[in-house]
VOGU-3710 file (C-alpha; in Angstrom, 3 decimals, decimal comma):
1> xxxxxxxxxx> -70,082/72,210/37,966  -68,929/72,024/41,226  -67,889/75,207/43,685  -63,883/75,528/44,098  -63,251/75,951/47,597  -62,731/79,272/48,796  -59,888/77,903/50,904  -57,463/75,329/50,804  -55,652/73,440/53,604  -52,364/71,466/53,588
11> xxxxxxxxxx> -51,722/68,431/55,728  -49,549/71,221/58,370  -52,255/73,073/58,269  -54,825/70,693/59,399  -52,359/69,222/62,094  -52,913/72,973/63,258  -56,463/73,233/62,891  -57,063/69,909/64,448  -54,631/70,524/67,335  -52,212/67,301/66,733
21> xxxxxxxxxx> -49,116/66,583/65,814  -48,034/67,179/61,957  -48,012/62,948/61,175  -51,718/62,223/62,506  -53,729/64,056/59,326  -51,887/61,396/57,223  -52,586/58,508/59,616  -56,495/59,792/59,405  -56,242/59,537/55,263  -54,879/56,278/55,509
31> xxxxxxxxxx> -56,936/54,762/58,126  -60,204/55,893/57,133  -59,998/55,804/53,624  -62,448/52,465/53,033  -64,133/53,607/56,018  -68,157/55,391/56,089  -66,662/58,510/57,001  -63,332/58,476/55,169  -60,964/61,849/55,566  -61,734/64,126/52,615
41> xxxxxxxxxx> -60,388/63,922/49,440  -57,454/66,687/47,755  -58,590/68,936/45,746  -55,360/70,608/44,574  -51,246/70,084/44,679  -49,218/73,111/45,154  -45,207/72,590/45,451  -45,944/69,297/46,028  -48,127/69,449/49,042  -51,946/68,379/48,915
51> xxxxxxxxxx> -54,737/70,571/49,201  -57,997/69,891/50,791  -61,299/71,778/51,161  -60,818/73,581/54,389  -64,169/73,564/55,274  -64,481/69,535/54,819  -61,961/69,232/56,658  -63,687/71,094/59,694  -66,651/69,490/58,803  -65,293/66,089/58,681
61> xxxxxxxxxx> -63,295/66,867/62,512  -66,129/68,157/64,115  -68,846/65,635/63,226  -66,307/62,443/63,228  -64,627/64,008/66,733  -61,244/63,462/65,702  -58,744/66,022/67,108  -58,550/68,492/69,822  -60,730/71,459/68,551  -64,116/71,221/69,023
71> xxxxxxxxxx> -64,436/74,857/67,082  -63,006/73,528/64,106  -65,348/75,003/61,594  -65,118/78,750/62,627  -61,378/78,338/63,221  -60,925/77,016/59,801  -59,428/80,313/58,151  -56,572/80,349/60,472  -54,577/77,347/59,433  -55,782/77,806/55,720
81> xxxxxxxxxx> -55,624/80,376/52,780  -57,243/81,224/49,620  -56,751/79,387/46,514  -55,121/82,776/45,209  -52,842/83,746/47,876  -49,503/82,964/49,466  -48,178/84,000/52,914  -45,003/83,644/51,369  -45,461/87,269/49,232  -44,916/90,092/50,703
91> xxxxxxxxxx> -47,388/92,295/48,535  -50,269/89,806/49,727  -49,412/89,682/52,790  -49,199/93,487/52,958  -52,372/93,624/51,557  -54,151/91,483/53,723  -52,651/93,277/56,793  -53,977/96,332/55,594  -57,312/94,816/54,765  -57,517/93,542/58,725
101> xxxxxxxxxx> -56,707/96,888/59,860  -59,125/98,618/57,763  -61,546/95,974/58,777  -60,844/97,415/62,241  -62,048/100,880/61,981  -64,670/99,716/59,047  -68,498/98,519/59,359  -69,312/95,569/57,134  -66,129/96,320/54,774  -67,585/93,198/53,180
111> xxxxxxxxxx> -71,037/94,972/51,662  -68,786/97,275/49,828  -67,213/97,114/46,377  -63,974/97,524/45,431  -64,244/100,946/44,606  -65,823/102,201/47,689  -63,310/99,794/49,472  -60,595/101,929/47,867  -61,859/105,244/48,835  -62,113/104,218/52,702
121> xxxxxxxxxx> -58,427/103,544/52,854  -57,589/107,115/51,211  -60,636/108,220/53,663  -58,620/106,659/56,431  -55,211/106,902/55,667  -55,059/110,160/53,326  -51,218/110,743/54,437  -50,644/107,072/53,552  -48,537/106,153/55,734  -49,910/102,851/56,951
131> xxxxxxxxxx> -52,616/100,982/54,539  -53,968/103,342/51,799  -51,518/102,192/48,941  -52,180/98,640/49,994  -56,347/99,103/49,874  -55,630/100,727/46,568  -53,702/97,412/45,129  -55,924/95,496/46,858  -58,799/96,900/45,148  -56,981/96,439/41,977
141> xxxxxxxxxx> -57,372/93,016/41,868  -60,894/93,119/42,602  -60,597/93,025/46,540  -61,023/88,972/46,166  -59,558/88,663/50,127  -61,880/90,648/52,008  -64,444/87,669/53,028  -60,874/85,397/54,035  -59,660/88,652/56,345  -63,059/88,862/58,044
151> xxxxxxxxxx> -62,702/85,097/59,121  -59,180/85,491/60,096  -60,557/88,279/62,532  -63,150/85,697/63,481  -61,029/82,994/64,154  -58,323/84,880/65,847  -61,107/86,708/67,978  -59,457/89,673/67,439  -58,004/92,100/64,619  -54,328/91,998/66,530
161> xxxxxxxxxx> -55,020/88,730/67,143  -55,598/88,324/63,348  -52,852/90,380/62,369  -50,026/88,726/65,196  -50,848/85,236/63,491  -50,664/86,465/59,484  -47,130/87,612/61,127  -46,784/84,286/62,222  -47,578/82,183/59,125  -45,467/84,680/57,175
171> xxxxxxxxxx> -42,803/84,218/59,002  -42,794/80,273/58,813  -43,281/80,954/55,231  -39,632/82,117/54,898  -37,656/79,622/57,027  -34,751/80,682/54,880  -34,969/84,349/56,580  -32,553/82,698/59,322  -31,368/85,483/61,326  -34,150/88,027/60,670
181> xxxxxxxxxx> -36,935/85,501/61,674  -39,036/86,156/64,137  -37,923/86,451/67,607  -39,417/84,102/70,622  -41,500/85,828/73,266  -38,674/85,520/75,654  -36,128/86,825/74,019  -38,914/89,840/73,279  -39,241/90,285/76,724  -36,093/90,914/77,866
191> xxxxxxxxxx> -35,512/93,690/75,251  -39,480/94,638/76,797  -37,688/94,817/80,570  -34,432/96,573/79,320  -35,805/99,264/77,075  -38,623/100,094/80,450  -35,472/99,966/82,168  -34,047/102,486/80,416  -36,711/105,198/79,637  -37,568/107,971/81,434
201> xxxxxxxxxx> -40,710/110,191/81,886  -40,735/112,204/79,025  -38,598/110,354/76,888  -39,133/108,733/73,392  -38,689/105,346/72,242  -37,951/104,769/69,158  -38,987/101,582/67,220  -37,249/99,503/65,065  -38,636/99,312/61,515  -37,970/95,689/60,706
211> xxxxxxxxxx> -39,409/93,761/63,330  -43,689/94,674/63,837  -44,118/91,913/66,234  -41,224/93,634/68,490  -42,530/97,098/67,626  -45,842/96,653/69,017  -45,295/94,516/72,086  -42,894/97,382/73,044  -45,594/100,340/72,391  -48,016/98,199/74,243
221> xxxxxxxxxx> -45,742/98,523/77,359  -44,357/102,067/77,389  -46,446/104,240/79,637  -48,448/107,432/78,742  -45,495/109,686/79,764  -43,526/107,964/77,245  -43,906/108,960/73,242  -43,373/106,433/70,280  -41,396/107,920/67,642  -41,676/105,357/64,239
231> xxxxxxxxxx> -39,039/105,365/61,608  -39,087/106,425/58,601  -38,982/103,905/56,083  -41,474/101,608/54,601  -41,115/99,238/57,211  -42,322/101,359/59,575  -46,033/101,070/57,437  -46,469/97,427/59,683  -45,817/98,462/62,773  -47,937/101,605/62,214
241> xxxxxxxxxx> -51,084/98,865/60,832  -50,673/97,271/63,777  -50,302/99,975/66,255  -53,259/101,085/64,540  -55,408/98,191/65,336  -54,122/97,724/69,178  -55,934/101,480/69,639  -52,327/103,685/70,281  -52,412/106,756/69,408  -49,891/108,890/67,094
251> xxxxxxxxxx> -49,666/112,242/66,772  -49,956/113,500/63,562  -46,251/115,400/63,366  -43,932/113,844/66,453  -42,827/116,635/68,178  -38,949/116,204/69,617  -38,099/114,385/72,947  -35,673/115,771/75,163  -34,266/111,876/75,149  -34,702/109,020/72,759
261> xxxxxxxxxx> -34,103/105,402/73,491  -34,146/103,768/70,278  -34,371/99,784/69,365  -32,542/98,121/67,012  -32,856/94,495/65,558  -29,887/93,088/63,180  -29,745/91,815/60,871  -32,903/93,527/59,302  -32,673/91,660/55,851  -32,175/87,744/55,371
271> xxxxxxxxxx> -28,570/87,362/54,045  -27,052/90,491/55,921  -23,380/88,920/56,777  -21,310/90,188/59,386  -20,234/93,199/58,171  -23,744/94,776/56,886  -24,771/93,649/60,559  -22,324/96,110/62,559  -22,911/98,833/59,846  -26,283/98,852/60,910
281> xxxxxxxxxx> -25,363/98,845/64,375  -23,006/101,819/63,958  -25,599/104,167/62,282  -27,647/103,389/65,062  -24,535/104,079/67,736  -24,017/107,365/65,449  -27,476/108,523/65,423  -27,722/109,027/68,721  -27,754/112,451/70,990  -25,393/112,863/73,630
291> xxxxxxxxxx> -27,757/111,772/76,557  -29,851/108,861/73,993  -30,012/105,227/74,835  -30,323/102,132/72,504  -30,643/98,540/72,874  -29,774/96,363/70,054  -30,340/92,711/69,738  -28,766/90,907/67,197  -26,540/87,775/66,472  -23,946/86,393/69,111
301> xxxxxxxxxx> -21,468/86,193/65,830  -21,428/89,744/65,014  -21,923/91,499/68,279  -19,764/89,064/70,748  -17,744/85,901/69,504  -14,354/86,034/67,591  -14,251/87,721/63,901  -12,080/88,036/61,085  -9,816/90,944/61,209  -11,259/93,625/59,020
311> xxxxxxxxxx> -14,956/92,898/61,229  -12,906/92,690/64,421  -11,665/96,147/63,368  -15,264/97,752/62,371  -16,815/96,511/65,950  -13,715/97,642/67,899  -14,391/101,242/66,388  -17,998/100,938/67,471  -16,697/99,917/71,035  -14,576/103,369/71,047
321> xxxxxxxxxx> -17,046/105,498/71,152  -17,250/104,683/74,590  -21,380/104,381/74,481  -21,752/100,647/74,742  -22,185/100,182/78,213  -23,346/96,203/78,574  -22,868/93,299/76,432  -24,361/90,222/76,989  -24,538/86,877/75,121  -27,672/84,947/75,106
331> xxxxxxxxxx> -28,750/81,523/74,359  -29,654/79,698/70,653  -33,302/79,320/70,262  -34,424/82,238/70,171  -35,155/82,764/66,419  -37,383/80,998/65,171  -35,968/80,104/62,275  -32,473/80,059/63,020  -32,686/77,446/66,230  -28,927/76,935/66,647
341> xxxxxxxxxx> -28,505/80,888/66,399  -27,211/82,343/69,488  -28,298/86,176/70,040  -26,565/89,078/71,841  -27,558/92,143/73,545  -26,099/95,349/73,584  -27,150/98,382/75,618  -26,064/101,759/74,145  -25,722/104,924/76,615  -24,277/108,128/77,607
351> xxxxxxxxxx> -20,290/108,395/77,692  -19,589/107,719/80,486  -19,124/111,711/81,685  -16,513/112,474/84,448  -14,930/109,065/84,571  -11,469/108,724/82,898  -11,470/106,471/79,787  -8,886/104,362/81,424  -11,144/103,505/84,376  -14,238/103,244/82,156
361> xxxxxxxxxx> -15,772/100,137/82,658  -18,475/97,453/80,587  -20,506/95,515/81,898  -20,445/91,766/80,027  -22,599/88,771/80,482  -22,449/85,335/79,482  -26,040/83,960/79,393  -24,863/81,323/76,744  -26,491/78,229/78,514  -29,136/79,898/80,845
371> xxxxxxxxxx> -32,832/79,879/80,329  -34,568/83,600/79,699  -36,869/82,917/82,590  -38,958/86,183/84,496  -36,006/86,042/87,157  -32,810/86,060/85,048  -34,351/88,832/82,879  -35,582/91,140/85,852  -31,578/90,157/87,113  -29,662/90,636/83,912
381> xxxxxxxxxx> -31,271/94,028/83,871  -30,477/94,649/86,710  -26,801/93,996/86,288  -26,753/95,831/82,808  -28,189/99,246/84,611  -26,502/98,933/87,521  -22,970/98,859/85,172  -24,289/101,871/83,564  -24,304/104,160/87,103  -21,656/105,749/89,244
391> xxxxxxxxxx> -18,927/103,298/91,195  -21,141/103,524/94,286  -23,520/102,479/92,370  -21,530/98,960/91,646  -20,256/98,654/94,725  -23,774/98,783/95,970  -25,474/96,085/93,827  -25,147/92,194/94,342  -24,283/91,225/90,741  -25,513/87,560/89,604
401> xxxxxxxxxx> -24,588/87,547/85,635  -22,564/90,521/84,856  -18,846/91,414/85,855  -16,856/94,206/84,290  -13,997/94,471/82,197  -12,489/97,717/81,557  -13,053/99,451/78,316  -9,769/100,249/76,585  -9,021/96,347/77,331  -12,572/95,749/75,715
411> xxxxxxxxxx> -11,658/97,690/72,937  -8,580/95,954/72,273  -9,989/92,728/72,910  -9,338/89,840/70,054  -11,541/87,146/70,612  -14,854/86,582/72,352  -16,296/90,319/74,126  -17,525/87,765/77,264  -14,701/85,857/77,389  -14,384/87,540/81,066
421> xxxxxxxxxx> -17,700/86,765/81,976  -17,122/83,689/82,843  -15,236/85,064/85,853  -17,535/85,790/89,505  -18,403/89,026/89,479  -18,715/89,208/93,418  -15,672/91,084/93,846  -15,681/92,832/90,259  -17,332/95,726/91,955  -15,324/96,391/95,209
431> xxxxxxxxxx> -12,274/98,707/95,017  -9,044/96,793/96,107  -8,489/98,931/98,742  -11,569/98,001/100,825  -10,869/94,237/100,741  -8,450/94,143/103,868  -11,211/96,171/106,093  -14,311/93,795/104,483  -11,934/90,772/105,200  -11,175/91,781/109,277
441> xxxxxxxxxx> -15,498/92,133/109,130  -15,843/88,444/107,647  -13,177/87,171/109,862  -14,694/88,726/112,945  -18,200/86,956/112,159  -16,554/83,306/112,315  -14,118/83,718/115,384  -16,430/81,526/117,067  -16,058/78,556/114,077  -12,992/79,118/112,801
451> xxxxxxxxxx> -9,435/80,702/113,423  -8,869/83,393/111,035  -6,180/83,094/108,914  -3,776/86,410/109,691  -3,668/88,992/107,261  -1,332/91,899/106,319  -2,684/94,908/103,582  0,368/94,582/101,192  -0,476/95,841/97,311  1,294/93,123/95,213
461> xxxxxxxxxx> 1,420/92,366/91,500  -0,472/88,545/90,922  -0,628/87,181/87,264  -3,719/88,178/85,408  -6,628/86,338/84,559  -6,215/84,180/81,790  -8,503/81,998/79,146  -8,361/78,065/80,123  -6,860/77,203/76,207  -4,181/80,143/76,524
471> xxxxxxxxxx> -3,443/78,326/80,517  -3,188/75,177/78,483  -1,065/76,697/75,236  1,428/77,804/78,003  1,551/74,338/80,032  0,637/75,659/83,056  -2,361/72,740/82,443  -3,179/69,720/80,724  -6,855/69,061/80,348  -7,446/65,299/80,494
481> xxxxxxxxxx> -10,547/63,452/78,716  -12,686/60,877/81,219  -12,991/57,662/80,865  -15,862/55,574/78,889  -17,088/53,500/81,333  -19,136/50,485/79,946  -22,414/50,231/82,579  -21,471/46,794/83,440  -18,254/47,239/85,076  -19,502/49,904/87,692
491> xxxxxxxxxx> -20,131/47,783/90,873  -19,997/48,888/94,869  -16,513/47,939/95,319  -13,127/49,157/93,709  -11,627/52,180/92,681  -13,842/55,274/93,492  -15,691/56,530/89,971  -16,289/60,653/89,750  -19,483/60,730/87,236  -20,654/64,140/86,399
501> xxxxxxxxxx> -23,839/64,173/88,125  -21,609/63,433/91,304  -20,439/67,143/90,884  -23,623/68,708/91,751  -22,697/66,884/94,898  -19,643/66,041/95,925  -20,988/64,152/99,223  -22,394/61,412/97,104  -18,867/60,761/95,736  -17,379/57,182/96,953
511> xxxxxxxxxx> -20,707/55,211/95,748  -19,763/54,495/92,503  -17,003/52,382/91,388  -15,284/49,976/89,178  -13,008/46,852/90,019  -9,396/48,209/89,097  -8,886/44,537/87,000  -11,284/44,585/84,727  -11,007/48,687/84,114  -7,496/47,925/83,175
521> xxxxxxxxxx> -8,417/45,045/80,832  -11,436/46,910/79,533  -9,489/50,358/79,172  -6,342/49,865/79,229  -4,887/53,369/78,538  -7,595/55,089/81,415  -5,603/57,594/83,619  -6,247/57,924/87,519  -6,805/61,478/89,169  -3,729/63,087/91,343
531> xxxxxxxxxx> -4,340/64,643/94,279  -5,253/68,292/93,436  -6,519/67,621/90,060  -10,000/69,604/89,241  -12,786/67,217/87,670  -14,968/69,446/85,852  -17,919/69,180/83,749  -19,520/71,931/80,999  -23,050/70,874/80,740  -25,999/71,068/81,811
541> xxxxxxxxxx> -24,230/73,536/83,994  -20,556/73,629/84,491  -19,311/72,527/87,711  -16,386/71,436/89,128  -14,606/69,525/92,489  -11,174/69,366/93,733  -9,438/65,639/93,921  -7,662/65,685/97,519  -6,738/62,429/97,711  -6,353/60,764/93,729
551> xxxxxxxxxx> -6,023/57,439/92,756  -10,038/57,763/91,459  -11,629/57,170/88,018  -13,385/60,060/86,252  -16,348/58,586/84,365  -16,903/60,661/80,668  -18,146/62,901/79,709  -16,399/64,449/82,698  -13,086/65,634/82,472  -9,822/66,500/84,703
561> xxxxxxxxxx> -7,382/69,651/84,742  -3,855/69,276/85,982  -1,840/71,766/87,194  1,717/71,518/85,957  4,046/70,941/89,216  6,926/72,621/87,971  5,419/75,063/86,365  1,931/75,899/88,023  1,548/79,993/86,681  -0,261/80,834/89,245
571> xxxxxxxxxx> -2,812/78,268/89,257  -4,715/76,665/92,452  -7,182/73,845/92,331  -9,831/75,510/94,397  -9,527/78,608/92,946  -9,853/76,864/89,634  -13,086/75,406/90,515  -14,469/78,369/92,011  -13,733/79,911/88,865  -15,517/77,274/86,887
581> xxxxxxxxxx> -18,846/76,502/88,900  -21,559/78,379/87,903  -19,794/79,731/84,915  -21,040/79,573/81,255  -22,323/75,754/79,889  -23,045/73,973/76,863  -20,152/72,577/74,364  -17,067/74,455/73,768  -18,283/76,567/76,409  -14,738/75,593/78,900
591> xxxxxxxxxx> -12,551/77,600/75,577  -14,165/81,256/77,087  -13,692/80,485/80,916  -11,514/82,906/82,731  -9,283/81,315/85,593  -7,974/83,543/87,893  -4,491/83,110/89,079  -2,120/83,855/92,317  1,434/85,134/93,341  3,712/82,156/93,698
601> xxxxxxxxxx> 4,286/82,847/97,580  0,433/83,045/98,555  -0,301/79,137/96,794  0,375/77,513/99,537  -0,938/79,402/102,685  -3,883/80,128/100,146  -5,023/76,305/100,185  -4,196/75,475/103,713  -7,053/78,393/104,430  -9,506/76,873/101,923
611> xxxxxxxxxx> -9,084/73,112/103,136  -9,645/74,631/107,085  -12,485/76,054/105,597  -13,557/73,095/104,024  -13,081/71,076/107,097  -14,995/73,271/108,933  -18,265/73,172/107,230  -18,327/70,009/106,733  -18,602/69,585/110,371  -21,067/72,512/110,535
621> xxxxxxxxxx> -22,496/70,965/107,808  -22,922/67,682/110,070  -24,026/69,330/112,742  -26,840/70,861/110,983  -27,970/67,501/109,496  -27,815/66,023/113,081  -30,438/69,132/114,560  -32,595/68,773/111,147  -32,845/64,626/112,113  -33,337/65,722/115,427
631> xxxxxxxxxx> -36,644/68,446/114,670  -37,801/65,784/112,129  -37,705/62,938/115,317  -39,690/65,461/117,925  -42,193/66,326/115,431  -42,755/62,622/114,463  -43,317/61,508/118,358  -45,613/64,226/119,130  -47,796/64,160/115,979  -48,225/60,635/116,391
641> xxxxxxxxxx> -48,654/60,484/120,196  -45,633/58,638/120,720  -44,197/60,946/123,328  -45,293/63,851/125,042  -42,825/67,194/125,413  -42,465/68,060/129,378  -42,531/71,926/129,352  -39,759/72,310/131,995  -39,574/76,390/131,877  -43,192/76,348/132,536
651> xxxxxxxx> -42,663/74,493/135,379  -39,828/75,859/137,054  -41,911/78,950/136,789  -44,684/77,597/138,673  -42,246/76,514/141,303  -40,902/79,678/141,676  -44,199/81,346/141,904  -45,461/79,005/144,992
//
């Protein structure tokens, strides 16, 4: 009789192994199948997948050469599993996690039987609070997945190596946990960066007990000043395996911090809707000292975008407790198995003490459409501590994400929490007050360019901010759709065509056009730009340009905002597409941008200032292309030995020296 394989491999699996892409193992069975070296045969089915031998399978890559791993055989174990097991149950999986970590502080946990296997977990673990109930099942069944946890170690080189990837293959095991999947290292990292930002010497941080991977990447970057206090419930027995096998230490009985910053990642169960999500948040809001710290990452839906009333209510009351000092909304893609999810961060702090709640302020960020690179981490962090300091301390930091709403408005907010972020946060942190004296500064600098426009301090009531839909719902705009341009009509001569790469510079606009004949026959209903109109764009970054002149073609998927003549509210081009560059991307993204707005008796002085100061550098702009043409010309001469540079200072100094 022949020997059933000890493990089995699916076609994913040996993609994995092999280092290719998941539709070459099927090519290979076809391909090779009346070849002398055809790909191995299946040796099982389970839920309809095929099941091969995994070591033919590294047998047959390595000797034929086919893939990318030259290691195949002894990396076998971690793209297959035993005939027996599932990464899909959580029992097994537990067990075999607490089989690696035993393995870890074990010699040769293979040479012993079940029994003896049994009694080094309670010799280990005799508190069980990590492994020893798992051993003990585990030994129930006749330990059959202690040679398969060995080679996982093997493979993975490393015990929390082994562990991180039976995480892994868990965790793509349950693609249905949507929300609660596993989070992508950059998302991890940020929460890393904020919760270092946060602690102090002496403090505790507090793990969450849902989330292992998290867990331990955050006790692997505290410092030895800092304790780890682990919660309480049965999750907490993976994060303590694992903490376990990375060598950190725990104290037997956690004696109390003077300061806890704790971690919290919602939803912690697949299925959790809205409103089990911001319960969970406000236990961890409420079980927090007076000078304690959180950061909680969860879903965009719960945490920041609109909600049904009765969940608009429960997060508003969470709001009122005046802790949450930053909000910020973050991309999709970073769950792994809930791509299109969008995630939010929240830190959690101290009340903010002296300050009156009416000029409390939050610091919110819209991140919606902006890649969690090492720089906009280290600067949304920045932003989010800086909002949780002292007014000087605003005033003093250059802000690139965040602005700051205040509180009680927060609080009473319908709608999207960053619907103000949108909005440049430049002059979010200056007090009113100071603008007239920073102004004279600013205007003093330029004298020498430009004629400053004259200025009187004079405290005035403008129109708020508003949301672009609620400036459209009142008629103070009308957003316009582009025009579908088919490719063959765009020529060099014409009517002028805005396409929205054109925005990123508006220099390069006047190259592109389309004869005004056959755009009428071809589109008969397209619409022409008036002067002032703003052509805008939302993605891949929104950006925007001012129409002086009209009488020009926007191309789609661009579109144009008009400002109602009669009935403007406030509204002026440039200050529209200020408002609108650089803000938040992506679709829908225009229905959160915040457009500032202006008295009805500054409009007009306001744009003849902005179009001198468009005027201006433009020629500046000019005149620095001219001296860059002009470096570029006496390099090229002299490098080549066209010309040779006469030093004339050195030689009226050795005329004056004779």
């Amino acid at each position: 009789m022949p020997t059933a394989p000890s493990l089995l491999i699916d076609l994913a699996g040996v993609a994995r192994l092999a280092g290719v892409q998941r539709p070459v193992p099927s090519v290979w069975r076809s391909r090779f199948a009346s070849t002398s070296e055809p790909f191995p045969r299946a040796v099982d089915e389970k839920a309809s997948r095929a099941q091969f031998d995994a070591h033919e399978v590294a047998d047959w890559l390595v000797r034929t050469g086919h893939g990318n791993n030259p290691e195949a055989r002894a990396d076998a174990a971690a793209s297959a599993t035993p005939p027996d097991f599932s990464f899909a149950d959580p029992r097994a999986v537990a067990e075999l996690e607490a089989l690696i970590a035993l393995s870890a502080q074990v010699d040769d946990l293979g040479a012993l039987t079940p029994s003896r296997i049994e009694d080094a977990g309670v010799e280990l673990d005799p508190r069980d609070v990590n492994l020893q109930a798992e051993i003990a099942a585990h030994a129930r069944r006749g330990a059959p997945w202690v040679e398969y946890a060995a080679r996982l170690i093997d493979a993975a080189y490393s015990p929390s190596a082994a562990l991180a990837l039976v995480t892994q293959r868990h965790a793509v095991s349950l693609r249905a946990a949507g929300s609660a999947g596993q989070l992508v290292s950059d998302v991890v990292a940020l929460i890393v960066d904020a919760t270092l930002a946060l602690v102090r010497e002496g403090d505790a941080v507090r793990l969450d007990a849902h989330d292992a991977a998290l867990s331990s990447t955050l006790a692997g970057n505290v410092g030895d000043d800092v304790s780890i206090v682990l919660p309480t419930d049965a999750g907490s027995r993976r994060i303590r395996r694992q903490l376990l096998v990375d060598g950190h230490w725990l104290a037997e009985r956690e004696e109390p911090a003077r300061r806890v910053v704790a971690i919290a990642r919602v939803p912690s169960q697949r299925g959790d809707d809205v409103a089990a999500i911001l319960r969970a948040v406000d236990e961890v809001s409420l079980s927090l000292g007076d000078s304690d710290a959180a950061v909680v990452i969860g879903p965009a839906r719960a945490l920041v975008d609109p909600l049904a009333p009765v969940d608009e209510r429960a997060r508003a009351d969470i709001l009122r407790s005046g802790r949450v000092r930053g909000i910020a909304r973050l991309s999709a893609g970073l769950v792994d198995s809930a791509v299109r999810e969008a995630l939010a961060l929240w830190v959690v702090g101290e009340r903010a003490g002296d300050v009156p709640p009416a000029e409390r302020v939050t610091a919110v960020a819209d991140l919606t459409a902006i890649q969690l690179t090492p720089a906009t981490r280290a600067d949304l962090v920045s932003d989010l501590m800086a909002g949780m300091g002292s007014g000087r301390d605003l005033r003093a930091h250059q802000f690139r994400f965040a602005s700051f709403v205040r509180t009680t408005s927060l609080q009473a907010r319908s709608g999207s929490l960053v619907a103000s972020a949108t909005r440049k946060p430049v002059l979010a942190t200056m007090d009113t007050a100071e603008l007239p004296a920073l102004l004279d500064l600013a205007a003093d600098a330029l004298r020498d360019d430009i004629t400053p426009v004259e200025i009187a301090p004079d405290s005035h009531d403008v129109p708020p901010a508003a949301l672009l839909p609620e400036l459209i719902e009142a008629r103070h705009l009308r957003r316009i759709q582009g025009v579908r341009l088919d490719p063959d009509l765009v020529g060099s001569e014409g009517l002028i065509v805005v396409t929205p790469s054109e925005l990123d510079n508006p220099a390069s606009i006047g190259r592109t056009r389309v004869d005004q004949l056959a755009l009428a026959a071809r589109n008969p209903n397209a619409q022409l730009t008036r002067p002032g109109d703003v052509v805008f764009r939302t993605s891949p970054s929104a950006a925007a340009w001012v129409d002086v002149d009209g009488s020009k073609v926007v191309a789609y998927p661009a579109r144009v905002l008009r400002i109602t003549a009669n009935d403007p509210g406030g509204l002026v081009p440039e200050v529209i597409a200020a408002d609108i560059t650089g803000a938040a991307a992506g679709p829908g993204a225009w229905k959160r941008w915040m457009l500032r707005r202006v008295s009805p008796q500054a409009t007009a002085p306001l744009r003849r200032a902005l179009a001198d100061i468009a005027t201006t550098r433009e020629e500046l702009e000019t005149r620095a292309s001219r001296l860059s043409d002009y470096a570029a010309l006496i390099v090229a001469g002299v490098t080549s030995g066209a010309v040779t540079i006469i030093d004339t200072s050195h030689a009226a100094d050795a005329a004056t020296t004779r």
